[in-house]
C-alpha positions as CSV (number, residue, x, y, z in Angstrom):
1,X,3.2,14.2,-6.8
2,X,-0.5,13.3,-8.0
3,X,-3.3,15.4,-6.0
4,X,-4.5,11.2,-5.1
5,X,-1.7,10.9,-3.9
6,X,-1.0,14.2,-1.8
7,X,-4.4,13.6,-0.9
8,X,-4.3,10.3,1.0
9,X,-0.5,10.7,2.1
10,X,-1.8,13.7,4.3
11,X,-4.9,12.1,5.3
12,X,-2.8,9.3,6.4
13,X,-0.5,11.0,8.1
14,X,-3.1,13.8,9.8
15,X,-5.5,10.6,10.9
16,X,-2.3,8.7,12.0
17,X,-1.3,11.9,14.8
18,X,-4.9,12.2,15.2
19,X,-5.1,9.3,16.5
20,X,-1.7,8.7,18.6
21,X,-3.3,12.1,20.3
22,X,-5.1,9.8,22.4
23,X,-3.4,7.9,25.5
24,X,-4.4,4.4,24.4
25,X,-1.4,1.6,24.7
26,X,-3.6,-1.1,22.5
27,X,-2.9,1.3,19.7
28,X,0.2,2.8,20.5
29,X,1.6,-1.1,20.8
30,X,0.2,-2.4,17.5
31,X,1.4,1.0,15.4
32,X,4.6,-0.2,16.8
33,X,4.7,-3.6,16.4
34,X,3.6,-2.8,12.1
35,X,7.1,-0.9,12.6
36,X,8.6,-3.5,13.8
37,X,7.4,-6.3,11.3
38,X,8.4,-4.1,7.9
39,X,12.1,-3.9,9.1
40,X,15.3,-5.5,8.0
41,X,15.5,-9.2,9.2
42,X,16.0,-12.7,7.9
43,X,13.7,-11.2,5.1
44,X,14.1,-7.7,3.5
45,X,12.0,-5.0,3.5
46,X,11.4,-4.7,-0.1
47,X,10.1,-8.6,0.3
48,X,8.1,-7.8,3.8
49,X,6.7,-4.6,1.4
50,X,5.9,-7.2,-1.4
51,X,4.3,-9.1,0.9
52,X,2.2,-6.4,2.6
53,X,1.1,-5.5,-1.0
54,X,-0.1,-8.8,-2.3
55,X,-2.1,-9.6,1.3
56,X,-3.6,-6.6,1.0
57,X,-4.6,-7.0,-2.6
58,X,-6.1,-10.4,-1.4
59,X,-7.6,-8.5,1.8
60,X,-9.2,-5.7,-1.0
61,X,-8.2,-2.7,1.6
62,X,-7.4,-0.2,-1.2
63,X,-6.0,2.1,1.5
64,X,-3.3,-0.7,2.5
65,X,-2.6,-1.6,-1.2
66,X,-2.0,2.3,-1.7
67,X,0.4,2.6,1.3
68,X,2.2,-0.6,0.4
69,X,2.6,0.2,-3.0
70,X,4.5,4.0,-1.9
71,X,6.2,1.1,0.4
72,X,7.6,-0.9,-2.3
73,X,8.7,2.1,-4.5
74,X,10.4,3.4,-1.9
75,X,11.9,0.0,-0.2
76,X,13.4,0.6,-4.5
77,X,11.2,-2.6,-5.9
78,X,10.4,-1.8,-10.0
79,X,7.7,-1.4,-11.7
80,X,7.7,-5.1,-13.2
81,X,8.6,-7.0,-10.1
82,X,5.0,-4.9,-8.6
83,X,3.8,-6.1,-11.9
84,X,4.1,-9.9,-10.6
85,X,3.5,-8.9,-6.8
86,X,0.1,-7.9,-8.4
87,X,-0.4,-11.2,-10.4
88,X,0.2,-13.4,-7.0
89,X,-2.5,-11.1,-5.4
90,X,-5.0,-11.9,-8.2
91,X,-4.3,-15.7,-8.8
92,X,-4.8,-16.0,-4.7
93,X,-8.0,-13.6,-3.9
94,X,-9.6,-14.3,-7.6
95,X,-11.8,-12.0,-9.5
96,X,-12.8,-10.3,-6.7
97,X,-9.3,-8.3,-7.0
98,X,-9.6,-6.7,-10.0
99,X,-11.0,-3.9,-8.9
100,X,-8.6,-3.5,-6.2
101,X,-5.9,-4.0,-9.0
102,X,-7.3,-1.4,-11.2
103,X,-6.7,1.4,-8.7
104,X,-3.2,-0.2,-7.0
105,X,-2.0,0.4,-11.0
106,X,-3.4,3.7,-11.2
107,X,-1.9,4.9,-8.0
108,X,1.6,3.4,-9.2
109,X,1.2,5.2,-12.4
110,X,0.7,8.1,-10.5
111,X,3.4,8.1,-8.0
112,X,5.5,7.5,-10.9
113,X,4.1,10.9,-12.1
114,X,1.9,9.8,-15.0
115,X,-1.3,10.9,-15.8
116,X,-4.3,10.1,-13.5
117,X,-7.1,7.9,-14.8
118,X,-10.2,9.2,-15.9
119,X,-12.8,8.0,-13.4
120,X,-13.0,5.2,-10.5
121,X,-14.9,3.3,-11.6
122,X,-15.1,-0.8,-10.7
């Protein structure tokens, strides 16, 4: 696993208890109800994952596009079908994505154990 992505799997996880610490049912309830949505049902989870990804491609939350992305290589989707997940994502938000793109690719290649990019940059 990539330091990126150690790095923001344990953030995500130590923010996530962090925040369930507290007694507040608003959050508790909607943490639960994203559960809910991304299992099994009339649609898979590897297309609710697909899904996640591309709306947040459109939404440019690079922390969502990271998390969905893990999703969708865990849910088993492939490199190429993330490929045109990604496309969909670009053609519906516009140039705007790229940037977004540019690290959701980086942080596939990496979970996929290649070599980290040189640099962030936009």
């Amino acid at each position: 696993m990539s330091d990126r992505v150690r790095r923001f799997t344990e953030f995500r996880q130590r923010m996530n208890a962090r925040i369930l610490e507290h007694d507040n049912q608003v959050v508790r309830r909607f943490f639960a109800l994203d559960t809910q949505c991304y299992r099994d049902g009339a649609l898979d989870v590897r297309t609710k994952e697909l899904l996640g990804l591309v709306a947040s491609l459109v939404l440019r939350c690079d922390d969502c596009v990271s998390y969905h992305v893990a999703q969708c290589r865990e849910a088993g989707v492939g490199r190429e079908e993330m490929m045109e997940a990604f496309q969909v994502g670009l053609v519906v938000g516009g140039s705007i994505v790229i940037p977004h793109l540019r690290r959701a690719v980086d942080f596939l290649d990496q979970l996929e154990g290649g070599a980290p990019a040189a640099g962030t940059g936009d």
